[in-house]
VMD Tcl script that draws the C-alpha trace (Angstrom):
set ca {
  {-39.44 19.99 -42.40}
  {-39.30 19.15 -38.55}
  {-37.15 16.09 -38.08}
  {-40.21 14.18 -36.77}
  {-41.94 14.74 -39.77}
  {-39.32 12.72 -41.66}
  {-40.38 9.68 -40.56}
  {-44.67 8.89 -41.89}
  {-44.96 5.83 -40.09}
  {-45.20 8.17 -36.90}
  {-48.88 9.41 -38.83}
  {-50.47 6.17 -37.36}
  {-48.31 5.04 -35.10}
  {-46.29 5.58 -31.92}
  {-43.29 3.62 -33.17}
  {-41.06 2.51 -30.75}
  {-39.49 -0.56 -32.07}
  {-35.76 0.70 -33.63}
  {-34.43 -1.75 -31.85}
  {-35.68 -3.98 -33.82}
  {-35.97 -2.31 -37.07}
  {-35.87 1.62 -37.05}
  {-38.73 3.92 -39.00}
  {-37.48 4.54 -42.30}
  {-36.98 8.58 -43.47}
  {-39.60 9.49 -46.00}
  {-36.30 11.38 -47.86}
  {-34.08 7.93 -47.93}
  {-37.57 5.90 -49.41}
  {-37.91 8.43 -52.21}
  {-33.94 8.27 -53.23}
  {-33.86 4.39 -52.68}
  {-36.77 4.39 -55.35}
  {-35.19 6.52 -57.74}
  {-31.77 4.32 -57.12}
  {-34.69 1.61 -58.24}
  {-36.41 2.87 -61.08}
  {-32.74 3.82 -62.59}
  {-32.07 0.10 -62.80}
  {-35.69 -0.48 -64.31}
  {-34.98 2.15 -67.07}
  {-31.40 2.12 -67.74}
  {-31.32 -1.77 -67.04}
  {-27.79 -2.96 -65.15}
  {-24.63 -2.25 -66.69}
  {-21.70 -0.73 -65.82}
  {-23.00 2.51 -64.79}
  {-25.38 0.51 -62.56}
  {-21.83 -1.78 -61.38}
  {-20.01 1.50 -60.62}
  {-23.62 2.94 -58.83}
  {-22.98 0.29 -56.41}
  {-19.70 1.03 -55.32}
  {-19.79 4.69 -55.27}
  {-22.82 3.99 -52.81}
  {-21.19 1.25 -50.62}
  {-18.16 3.55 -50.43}
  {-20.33 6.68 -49.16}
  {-21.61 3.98 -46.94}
  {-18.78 2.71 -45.67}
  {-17.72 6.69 -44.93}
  {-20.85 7.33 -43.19}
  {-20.43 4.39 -41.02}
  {-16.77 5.51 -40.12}
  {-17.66 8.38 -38.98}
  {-20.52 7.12 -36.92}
  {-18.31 4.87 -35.19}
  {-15.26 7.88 -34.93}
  {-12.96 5.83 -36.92}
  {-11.29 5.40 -40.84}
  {-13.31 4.20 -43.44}
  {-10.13 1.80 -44.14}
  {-11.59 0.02 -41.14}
  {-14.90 -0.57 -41.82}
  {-16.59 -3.27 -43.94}
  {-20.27 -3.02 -45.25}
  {-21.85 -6.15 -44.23}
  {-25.36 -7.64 -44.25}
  {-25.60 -6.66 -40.39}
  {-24.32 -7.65 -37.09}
  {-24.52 -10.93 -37.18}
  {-22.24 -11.01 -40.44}
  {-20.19 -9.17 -39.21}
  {-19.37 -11.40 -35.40}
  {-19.68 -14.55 -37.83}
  {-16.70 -13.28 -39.59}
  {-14.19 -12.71 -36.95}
  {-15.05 -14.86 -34.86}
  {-14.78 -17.39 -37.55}
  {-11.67 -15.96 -38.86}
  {-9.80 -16.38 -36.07}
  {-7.79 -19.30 -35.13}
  {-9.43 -20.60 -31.98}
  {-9.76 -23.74 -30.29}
  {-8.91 -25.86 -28.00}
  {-6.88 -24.40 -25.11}
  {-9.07 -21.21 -26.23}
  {-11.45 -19.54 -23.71}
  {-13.89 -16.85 -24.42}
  {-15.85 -14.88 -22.26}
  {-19.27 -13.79 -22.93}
  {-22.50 -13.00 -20.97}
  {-25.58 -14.87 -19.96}
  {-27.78 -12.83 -21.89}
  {-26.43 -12.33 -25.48}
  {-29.24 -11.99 -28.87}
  {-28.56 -15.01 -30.96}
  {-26.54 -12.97 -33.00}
  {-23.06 -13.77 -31.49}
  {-24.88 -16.49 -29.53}
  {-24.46 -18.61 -33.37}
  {-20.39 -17.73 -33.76}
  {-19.89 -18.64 -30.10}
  {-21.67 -21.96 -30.57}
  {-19.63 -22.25 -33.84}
  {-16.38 -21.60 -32.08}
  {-17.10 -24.02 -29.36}
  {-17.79 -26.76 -32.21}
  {-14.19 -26.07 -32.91}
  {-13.13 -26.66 -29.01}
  {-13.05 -23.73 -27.62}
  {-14.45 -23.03 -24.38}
  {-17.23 -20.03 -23.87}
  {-17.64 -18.88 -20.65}
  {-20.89 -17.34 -19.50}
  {-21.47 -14.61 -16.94}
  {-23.36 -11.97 -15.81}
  {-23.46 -9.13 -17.95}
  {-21.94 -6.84 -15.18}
  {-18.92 -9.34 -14.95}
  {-17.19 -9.34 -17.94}
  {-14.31 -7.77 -17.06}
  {-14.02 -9.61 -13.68}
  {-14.24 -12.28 -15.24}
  {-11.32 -12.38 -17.25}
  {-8.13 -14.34 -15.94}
  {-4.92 -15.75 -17.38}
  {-6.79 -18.24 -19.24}
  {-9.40 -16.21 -21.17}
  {-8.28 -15.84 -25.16}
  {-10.75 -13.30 -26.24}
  {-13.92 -11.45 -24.70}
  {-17.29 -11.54 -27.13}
  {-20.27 -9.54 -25.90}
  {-22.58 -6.68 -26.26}
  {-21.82 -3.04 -26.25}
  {-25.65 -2.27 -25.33}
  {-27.67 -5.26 -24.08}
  {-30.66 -5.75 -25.90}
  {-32.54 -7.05 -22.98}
  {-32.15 -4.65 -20.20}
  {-30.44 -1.52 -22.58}
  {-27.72 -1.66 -20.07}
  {-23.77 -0.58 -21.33}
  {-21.06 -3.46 -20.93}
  {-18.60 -2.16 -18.15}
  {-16.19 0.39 -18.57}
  {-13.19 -2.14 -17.76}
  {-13.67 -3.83 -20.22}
  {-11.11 -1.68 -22.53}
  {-8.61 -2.64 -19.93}
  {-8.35 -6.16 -19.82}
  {-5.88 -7.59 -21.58}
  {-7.00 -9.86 -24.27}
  {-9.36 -8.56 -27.14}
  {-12.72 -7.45 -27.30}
  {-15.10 -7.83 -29.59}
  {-18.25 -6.12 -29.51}
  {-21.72 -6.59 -30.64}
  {-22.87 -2.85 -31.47}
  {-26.31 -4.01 -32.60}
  {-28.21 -1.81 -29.87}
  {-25.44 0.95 -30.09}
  {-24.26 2.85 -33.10}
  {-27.19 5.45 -33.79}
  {-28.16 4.33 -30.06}
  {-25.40 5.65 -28.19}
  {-22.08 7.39 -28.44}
  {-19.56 5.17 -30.17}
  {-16.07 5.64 -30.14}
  {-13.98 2.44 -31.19}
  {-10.68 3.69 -29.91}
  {-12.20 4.81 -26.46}
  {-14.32 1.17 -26.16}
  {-10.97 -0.53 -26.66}
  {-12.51 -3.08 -28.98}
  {-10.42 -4.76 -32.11}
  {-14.23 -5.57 -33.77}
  {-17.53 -3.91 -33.20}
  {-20.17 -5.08 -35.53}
  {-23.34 -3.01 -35.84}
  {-26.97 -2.97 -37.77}
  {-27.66 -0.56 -40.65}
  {-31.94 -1.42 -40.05}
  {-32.04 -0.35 -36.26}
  {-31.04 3.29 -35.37}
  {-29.38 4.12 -38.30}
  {-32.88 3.53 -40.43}
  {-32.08 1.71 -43.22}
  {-32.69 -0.83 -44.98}
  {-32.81 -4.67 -43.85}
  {-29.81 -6.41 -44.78}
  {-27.24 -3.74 -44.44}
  {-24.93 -3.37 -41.74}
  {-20.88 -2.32 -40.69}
  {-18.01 -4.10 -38.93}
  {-14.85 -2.69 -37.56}
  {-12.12 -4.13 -37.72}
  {-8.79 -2.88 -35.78}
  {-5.80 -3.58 -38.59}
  {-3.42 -4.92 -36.16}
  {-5.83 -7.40 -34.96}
  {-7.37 -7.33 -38.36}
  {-4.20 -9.60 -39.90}
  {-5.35 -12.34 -37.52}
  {-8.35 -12.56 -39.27}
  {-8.69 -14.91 -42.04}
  {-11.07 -14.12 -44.88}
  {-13.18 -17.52 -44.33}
  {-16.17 -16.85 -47.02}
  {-14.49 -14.59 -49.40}
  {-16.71 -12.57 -51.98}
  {-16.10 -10.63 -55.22}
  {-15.88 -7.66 -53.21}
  {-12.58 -9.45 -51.21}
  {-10.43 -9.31 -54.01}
  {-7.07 -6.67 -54.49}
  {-6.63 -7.91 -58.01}
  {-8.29 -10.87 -59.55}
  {-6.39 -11.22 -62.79}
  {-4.12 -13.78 -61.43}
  {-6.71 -16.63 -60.90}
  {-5.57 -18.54 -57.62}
  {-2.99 -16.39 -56.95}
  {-5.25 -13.91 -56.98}
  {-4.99 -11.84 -53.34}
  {-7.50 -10.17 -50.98}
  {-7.26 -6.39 -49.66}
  {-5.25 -5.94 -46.88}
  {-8.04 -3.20 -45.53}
  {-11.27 -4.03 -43.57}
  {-12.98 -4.21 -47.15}
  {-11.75 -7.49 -47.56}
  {-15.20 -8.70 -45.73}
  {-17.64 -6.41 -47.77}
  {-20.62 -8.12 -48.79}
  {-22.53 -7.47 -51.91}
  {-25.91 -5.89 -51.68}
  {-28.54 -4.49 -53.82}
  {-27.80 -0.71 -54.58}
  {-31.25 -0.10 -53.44}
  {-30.77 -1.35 -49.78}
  {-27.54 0.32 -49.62}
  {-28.70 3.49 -50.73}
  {-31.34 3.46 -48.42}
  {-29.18 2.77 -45.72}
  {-27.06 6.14 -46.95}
  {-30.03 8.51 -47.74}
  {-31.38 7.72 -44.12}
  {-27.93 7.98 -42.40}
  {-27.64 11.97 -44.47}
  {-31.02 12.36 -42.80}
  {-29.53 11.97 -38.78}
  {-26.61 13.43 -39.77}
  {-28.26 16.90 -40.95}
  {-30.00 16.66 -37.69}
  {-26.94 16.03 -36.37}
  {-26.17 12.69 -34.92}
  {-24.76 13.77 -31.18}
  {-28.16 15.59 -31.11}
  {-29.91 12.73 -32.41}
  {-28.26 10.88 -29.53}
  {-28.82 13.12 -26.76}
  {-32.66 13.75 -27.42}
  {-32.92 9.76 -27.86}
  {-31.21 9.29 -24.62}
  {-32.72 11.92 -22.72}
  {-36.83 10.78 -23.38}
  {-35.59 7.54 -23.06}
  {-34.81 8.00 -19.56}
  {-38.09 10.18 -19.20}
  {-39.96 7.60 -20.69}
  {-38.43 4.94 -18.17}
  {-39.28 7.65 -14.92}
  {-42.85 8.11 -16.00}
  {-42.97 4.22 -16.58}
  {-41.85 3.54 -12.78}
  {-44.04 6.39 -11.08}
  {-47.12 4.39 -13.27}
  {-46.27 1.27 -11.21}
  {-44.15 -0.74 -13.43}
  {-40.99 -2.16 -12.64}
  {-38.28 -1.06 -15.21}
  {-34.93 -3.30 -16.21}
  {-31.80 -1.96 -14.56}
  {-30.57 0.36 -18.04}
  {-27.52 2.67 -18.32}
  {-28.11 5.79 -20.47}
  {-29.43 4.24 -23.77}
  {-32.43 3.87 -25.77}
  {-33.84 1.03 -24.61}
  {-36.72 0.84 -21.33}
  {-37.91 -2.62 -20.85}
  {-40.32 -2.92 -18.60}
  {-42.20 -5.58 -16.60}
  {-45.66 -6.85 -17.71}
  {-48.26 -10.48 -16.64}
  {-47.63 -11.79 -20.41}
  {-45.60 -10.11 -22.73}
  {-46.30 -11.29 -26.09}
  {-50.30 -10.93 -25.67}
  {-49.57 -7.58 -24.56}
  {-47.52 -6.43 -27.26}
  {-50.08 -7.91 -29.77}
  {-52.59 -5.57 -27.71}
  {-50.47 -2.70 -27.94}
  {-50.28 -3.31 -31.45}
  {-54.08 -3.41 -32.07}
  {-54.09 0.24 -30.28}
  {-51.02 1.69 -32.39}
  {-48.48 1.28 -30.20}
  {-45.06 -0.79 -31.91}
  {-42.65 -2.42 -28.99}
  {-41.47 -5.83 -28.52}
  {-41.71 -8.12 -26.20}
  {-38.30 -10.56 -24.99}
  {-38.73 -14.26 -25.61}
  {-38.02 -15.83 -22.13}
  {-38.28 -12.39 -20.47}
  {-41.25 -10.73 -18.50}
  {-40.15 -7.60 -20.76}
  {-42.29 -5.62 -23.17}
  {-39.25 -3.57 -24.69}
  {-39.74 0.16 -25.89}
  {-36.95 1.32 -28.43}
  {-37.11 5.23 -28.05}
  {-35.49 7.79 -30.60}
  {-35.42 11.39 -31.07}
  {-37.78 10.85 -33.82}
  {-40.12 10.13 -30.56}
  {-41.49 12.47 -28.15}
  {-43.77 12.38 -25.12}
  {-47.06 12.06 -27.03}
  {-45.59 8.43 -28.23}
  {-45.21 7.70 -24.38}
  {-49.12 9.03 -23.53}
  {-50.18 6.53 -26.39}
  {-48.33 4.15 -24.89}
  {-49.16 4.38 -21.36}
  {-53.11 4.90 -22.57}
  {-52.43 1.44 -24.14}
  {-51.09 -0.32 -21.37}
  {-54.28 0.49 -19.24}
}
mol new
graphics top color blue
foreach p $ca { graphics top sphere $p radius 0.5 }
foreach p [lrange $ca 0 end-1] q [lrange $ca 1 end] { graphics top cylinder $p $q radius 0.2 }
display resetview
């Protein structure tokens, strides 16, 4: 089967909204049903119990290796915003603390930062393209996006030289772009299993350096935090990035699995390359039409200029055509993936006329 075919939703649509949520493989649907109808048939006992954690751990490999780093380091969380909430509430910040961010953040680490400057701590606010600069002897921490979900542009390169943390919001990257934890220089980067990994809502990873990680408190602990719990308060939490697993349904996180085996036997740095490479045609043929494209670096977002957004988008809809458009933004957003090719761009450009 050709790797396009994978994906149905491409039958009726040119889908170009992984950003957002990706298309879901037709292989992942079928074994996240079957993960389903076990529980139906067999009901939920410990077979089902130990299901769970055989998938979350297969998970929690496939994740590692998506982000080039050890499964000890990685927690399976409900998504990206989990996984910012938890470090950045984990940490002990506030007054005296300053943390730098950028002016145009997703509300996903916009909430923590809020949170953090509830606890006085100071959040600092710059241009996207100044994070680095604008570090100084009295920043604590830097919080910000590895791939902006506005413009699809890559946080500096400096960035893994300043010296105070970074933490990363890899919502728009892993699946997106090349992601290499050690070579970013982040301690965190929390990602989304729904967006270019294709699976299900609700799933998600966080990395967690383990040097940095033991200044991380375990705020909202779970079952799933717990070395041994036979010793009732004394009870301790794992020393390893599992500590901030989350529990969720065997059917999401199966899904999330099955459709991560389905890049991977593609192969995920060719899934990345083809995704990069018609994103950038699709942002040239774009420009030569007349619109004005955001400034992007070499990711899979093009967001492009148009008179209202949001009645557009529900026009592009209506003519089979799935982007977004950017609240407070003249942006219509196209999310483009190697599941993609140029006949999704034609529809889309027909569309726009």
């Amino acid at each position: 089967m050709a790797f396009r075919d994978e994906f149905p939703v491409l039958e009726g649509l040119a889908y170009l909204n992984a950003g957002t949520d990706g298309p879901i493989p037709r292989a992942a649907a079928e074994a996240a049903r079957a993960e389903l109808d076990q529980q139906v048939g067999q009901g939920r006992l410990m077979p089902h119990f130990m299901r769970r954690h055989e998938l979350g751990d297969e998970l929690r490999a496939g994740y590692a290796r998506a982000m080039h780093c050890s499964p000890e380091d990685v927690a399976v969380t409900s998504g990206t915003s989990a996984g910012l909430g938890a470090v950045l509430a984990g940490l002990d910040i506030g007054p005296g603390d300053e943390i730098v961010t950028s002016d145009a953040e997703h509300p996903g680490l916009l909430g923590p930062l809020i949170a953090a400057r509830h606890r006085g701590a100071t959040v600092k606010a710059v241009p996207f393209a100044e994070l680095a600069n604008a570090v100084s002897a009295r920043t604590t921490l830097v919080a910000a996006s590895h791939v902006s979900w506005i413009t699809g542009e890559l946080a500096p390169a400096e960035l893994r030289d300043v010296p105070v943390p970074v933490i990363l919001d890899g919502a728009q990257g892993t699946g997106a772009v090349p992601v290499d934890v050690k070579q970013l220089g982040c301690v965190a980067y929390a990602a989304a299993g729904q967006k270019w990994l294709c699976g299900a809502d609700g799933t998600g990873m966080l990395y967690l350096d383990p040097a940095f990680g033991e200044r991380v408190r375990t705020i909202n602990p779970t079952y799933y935090s717990f070395e041994d719990t036979s010793h009732g308060l004394e009870s301790t939490f794992k020393g390893s990035a599992s500590r901030f697993d989350l529990p969720l349904p065997r059917e999401a996180v199966a899904l999330s699995k099955y459709a991560l085996d389905v890049l991977e036997a593609e192969g995920l740095d060719t899934v990345l390359a083809r995704s990069a490479d018609l994103a950038e045609t699709f942002a040239t043929r774009l420009a030569e039409a007349g619109y004005t494209v955001a400034p992007r670096g070499r990711t899979t977002l093009v967001s492009f200029e148009v008179k209202d957004p949001e009645a557009m988008r529900e026009r592009l809809g209506e003519r089979g055509v799935a982007v977004r458009n950017l609240p407070g933004t003249p942006y219509l957003r196209a999310s483009v993936g190697a599941w993609n090719d140029e006949s999704d761009l034609d529809r889309l450009l027909e569309a726009l006329k």
